[in-house]
C-alpha positions in Angstrom: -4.1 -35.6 56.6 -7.6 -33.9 55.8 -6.0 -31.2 53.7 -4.1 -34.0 51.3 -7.4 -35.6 51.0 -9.1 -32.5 49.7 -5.8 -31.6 47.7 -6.3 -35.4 46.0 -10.3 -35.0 45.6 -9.6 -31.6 43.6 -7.1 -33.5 41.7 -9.3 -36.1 40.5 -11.6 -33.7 39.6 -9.9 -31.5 38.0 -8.2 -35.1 35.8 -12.0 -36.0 35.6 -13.0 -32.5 34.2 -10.3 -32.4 31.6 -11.0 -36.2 30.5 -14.7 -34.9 29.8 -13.8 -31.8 27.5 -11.4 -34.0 25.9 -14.4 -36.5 25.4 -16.6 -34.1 24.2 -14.2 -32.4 21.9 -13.5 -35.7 20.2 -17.2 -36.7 19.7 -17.6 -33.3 18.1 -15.1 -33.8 15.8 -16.7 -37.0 14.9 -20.1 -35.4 14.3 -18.6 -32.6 12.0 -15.8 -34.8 10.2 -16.0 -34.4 7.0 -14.5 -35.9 3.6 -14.3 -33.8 0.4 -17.0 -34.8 -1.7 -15.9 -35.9 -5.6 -16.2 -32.6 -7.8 -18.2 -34.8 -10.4 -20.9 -35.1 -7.5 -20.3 -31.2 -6.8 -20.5 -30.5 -11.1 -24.3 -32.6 -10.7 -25.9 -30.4 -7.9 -24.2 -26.8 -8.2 -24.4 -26.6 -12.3 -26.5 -24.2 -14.4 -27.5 -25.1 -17.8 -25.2 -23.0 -19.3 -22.3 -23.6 -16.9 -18.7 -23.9 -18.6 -15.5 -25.0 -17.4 -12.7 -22.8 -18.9 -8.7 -23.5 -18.0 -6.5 -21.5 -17.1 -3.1 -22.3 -16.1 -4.1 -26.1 -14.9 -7.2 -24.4 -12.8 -10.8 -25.7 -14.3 -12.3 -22.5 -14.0 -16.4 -22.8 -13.4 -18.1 -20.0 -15.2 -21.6 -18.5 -16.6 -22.2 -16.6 -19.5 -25.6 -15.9 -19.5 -27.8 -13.4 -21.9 -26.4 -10.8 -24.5 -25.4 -7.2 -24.8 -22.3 -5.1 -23.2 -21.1 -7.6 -20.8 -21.0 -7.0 -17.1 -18.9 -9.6 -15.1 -19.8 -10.7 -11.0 -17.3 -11.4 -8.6 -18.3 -12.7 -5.5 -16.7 -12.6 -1.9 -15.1 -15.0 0.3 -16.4 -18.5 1.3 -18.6 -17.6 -1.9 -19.3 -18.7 -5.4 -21.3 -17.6 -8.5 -24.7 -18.6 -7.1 -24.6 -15.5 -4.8 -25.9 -13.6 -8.3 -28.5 -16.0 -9.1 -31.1 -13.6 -9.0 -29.5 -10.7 -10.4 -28.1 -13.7 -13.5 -31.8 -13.9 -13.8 -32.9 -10.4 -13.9 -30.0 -8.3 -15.8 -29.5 -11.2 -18.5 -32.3 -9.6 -20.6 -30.6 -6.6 -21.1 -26.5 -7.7 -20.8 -24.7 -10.5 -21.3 -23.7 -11.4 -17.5 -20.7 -13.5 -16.3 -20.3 -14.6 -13.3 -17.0 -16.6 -12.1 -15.8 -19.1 -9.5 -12.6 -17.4 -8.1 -9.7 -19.6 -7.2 -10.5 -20.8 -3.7 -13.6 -21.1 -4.4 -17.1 -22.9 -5.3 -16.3 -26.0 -8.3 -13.3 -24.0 -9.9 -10.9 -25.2 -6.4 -7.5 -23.8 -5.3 -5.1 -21.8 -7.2 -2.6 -23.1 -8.7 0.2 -21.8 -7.2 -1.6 -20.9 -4.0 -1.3 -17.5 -4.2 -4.5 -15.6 -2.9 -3.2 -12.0 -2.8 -5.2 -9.5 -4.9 -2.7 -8.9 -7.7 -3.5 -12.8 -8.3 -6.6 -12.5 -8.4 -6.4 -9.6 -10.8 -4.2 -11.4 -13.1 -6.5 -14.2 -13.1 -9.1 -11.9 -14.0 -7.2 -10.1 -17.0 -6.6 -13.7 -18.6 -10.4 -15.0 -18.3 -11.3 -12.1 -19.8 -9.1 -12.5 -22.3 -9.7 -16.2 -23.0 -13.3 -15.5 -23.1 -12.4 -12.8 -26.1 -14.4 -9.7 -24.0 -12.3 -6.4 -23.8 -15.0 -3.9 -22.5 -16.5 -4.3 -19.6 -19.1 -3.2 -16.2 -17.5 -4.9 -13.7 -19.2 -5.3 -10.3 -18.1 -7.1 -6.9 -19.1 -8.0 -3.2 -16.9 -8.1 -0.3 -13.8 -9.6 -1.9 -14.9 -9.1 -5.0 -15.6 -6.0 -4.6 -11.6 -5.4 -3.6 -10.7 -7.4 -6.6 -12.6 -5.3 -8.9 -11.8 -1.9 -7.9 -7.9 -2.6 -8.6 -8.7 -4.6 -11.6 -10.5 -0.9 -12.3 -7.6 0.5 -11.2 -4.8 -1.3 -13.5 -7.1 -2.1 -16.3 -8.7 1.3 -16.6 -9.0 0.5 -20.3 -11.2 -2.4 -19.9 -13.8 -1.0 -17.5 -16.6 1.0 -18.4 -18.5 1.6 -15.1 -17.4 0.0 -11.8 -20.1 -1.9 -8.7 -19.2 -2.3 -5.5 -20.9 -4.3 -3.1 -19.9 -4.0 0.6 -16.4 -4.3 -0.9 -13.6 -4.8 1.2 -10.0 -2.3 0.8 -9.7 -0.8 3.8 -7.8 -1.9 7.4 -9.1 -5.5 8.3 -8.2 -4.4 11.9 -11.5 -2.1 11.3 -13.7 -5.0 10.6 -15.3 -7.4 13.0 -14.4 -11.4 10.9 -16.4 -13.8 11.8 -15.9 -17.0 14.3 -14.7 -18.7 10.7 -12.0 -16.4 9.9 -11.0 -16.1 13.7 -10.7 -20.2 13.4 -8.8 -19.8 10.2 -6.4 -17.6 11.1 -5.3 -19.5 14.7 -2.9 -22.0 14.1 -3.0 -25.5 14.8 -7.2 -24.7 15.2 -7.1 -24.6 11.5 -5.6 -27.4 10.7 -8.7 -29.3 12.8 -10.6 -27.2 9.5 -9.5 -29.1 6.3 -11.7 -31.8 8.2 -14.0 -30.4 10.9 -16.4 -28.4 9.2 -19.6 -27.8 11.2 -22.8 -27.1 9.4 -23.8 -25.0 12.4 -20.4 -23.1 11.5 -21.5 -21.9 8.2 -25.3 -21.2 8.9 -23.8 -18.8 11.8 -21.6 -17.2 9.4 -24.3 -16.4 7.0 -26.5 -15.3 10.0 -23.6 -12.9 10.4 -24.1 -12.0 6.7 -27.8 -11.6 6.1 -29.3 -9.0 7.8 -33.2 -11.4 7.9 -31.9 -14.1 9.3 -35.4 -16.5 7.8 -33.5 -16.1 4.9 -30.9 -18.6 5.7 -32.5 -21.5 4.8 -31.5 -25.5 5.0 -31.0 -25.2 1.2 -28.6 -22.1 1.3 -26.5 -23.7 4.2 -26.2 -27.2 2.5 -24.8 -25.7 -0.8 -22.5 -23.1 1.1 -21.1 -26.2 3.3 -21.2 -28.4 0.4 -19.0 -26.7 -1.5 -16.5 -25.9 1.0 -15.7 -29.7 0.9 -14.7 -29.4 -3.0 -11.0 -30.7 -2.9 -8.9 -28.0 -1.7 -11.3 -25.5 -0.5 -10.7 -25.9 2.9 -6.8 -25.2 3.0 -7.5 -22.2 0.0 -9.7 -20.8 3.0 -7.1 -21.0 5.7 -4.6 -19.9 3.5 -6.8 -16.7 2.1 -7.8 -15.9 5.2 -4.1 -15.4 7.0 -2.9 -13.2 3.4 -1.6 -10.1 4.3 -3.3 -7.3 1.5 -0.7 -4.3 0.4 -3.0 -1.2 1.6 -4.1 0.3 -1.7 -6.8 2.1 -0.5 -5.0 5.5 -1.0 -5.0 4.8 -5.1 -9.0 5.2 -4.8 -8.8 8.6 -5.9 -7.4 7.7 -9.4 -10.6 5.5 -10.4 -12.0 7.5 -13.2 -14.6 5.3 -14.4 -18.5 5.7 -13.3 -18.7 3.9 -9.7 -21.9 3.1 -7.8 -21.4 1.8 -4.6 -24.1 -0.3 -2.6 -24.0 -1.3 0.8 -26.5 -3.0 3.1 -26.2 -0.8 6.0 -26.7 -3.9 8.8 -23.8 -5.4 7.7 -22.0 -7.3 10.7 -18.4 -7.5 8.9 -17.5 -4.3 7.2 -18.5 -1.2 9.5 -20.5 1.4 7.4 -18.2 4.3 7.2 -16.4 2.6 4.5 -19.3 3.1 2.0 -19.0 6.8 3.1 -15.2 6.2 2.4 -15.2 4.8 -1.0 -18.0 7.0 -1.7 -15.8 10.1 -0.6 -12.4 8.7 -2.3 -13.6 7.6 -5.5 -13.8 10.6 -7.6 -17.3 9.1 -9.8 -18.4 7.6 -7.0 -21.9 7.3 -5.4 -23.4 5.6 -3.0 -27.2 4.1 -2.1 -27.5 2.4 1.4 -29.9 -0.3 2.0 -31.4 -0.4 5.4 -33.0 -3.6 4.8 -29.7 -5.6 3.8 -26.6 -6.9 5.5 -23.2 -7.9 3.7 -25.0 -9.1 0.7 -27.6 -7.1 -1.0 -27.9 -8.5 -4.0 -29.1 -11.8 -2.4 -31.0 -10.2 0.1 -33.0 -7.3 -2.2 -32.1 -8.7 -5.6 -35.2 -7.1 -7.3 -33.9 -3.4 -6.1 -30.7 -3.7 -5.9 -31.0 -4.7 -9.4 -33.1 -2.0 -10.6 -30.7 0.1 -9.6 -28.0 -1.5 -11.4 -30.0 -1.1 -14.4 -30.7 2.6 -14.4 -26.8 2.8 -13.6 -25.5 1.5 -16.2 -28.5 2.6 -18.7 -28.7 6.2 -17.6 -24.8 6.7 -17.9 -24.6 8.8 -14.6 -23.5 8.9 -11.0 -26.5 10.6 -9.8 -27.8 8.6 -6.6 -30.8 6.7 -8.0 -32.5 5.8 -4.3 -32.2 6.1 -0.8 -32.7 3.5 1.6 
């Protein structure tokens, strides 16, 4: 009699302790429900002065041509957008004409068009902005995914690029690299449907903890934009479906970029494990690489000035002699 006493106590709280978490769970979801927000609203608060909207294949593509000179075009990485370059928009425009993009997936430009986030898309995409924009020379330069995209636009386009920037670029096994709670989320499934409408702020600013190696740097104003423009129409599901892509393995094709690369890489980067500067550096025949001790997964935002700098006597000095050491 005692022991189905205890057996119906244990029950009800075990009923009571799953009616709690179930509780919980749904006011969480409640706090961190969130609608998109109408790109015209986006289009009013993540604009630059000379922002332009360019269409390609139904996609309103959100772009910056800034300054003049040989033109040197940004890509940025995942869960990014063009404002990652802000300050190197502000310091390299005196002496090039920089672009910087929106990728597909991304920032105000939205999903693609035919959903298709594999880097060969992305290329593509690539090859008929430039195009439309009526550049055929260029320095190319990306971070993270970006950096991916850009070294197989180098490689396929060898034509069109002069010199060659990557940025704690991705390319290599993603079993090597330690994703964040985000991806994790994205890639789970039935989670990730909870994320084309849960979207914590607390989410992003400890993904971009994650991704800056001085954390003060993560301010309120950083994490609003970020988590503002996820909610863009689309965005959310462009994310999930990114994030699950399986990438063909080019990395063995590194050895046939020819063009001048300089590789930078914030050496407390949480994501991408720093042997693979060593290894693009080592499999890139023009390649050479400057590690920043002082940076995480995005050194241009982190050490614009420098990283900058560096940029400049780059492309000005027309060598791949290492410029710095840090």
């Amino acid at each position: 009699m005692e022991k189905n006493k205890r057996k119906r106590s244990l029950s009800k709280i075990g009923f009571t302790g799953i009616f709690m978490l179930f509780m919980m769970m749904i006011i969480y979801c409640g706090f961190n429900f969130y609608n998109n927000i109408p790109l015209e609203e986006l289009k009013k608060q993540y604009t630059y002065e000379d922002s332009k909207i360019m269409n390609i294949v139904g996609m309103n593509v959100h772009y910056r041509v800034t300054g003049s000179g040989e033109p040197l075009v940004l890509l940025h990485g995942t869960g990014s957008s063009l404002h990652t370059w802000e300050a190197w928009t502000d310091q390299l425009s005196n002496q090039y004409q920089v672009i910087s993009i929106d990728l597909p997936g991304f920032g105000l430009t939205g999903k693609h068009f035919a959903n298709d986030y594999s880097i060969k898309a992305y290329t593509d995409f690539l090859d008929i902005f430039l195009d439309k924009l009526g550049v055929t020379k260029i320095n190319l330069a990306g971070n993270s995914l970006g950096g991916h995209i850009a070294w197989q636009y180098a490689l396929d386009h060898s034509n069109r690029v002069n010199k060659l920037i990557l940025l704690n670029s991705s390319g290599f096994s993603k079993e090597d690299a330690d994703l964040s709670l985000a991806f994790r989320l994205a890639n789970t499934p039935v989670l990730n449907k909870f994320m084309l409408r849960v979207t914590p702020k607390s989410l992003v600013e400890s993904s971009l903890e994650e991704v800056y190696h001085n954390d003060n740097k993560v301010t309120d104003k950083l994490v609003d934009r970020v988590h503002a423009l996820q909610l863009r129409r689309g965005n959310r599901q462009a994310f999930i479906d990114k994030s699950s892509f399986d990438y063909a393995d080019r990395s063995a094709d590194l050895k046939n970029i020819q063009c001048p690369t300089l590789i930078q890489w914030g050496k407390a980067d949480e994501w991408f494990p720093k042997r693979w500067a060593k290894k693009f550096e080592t499999a890139i025949p023009n390649g050479r690489l400057i590690m920043y001790d002082k940076a995480g997964h995005v050194p241009m935002e982190e050490l614009p000035t420098e990283t900058a700098q560096d940029v400049l006597q780059f492309l000005e000095s027309g060598s791949v002699t290492p410029i710095t050491e840090g």
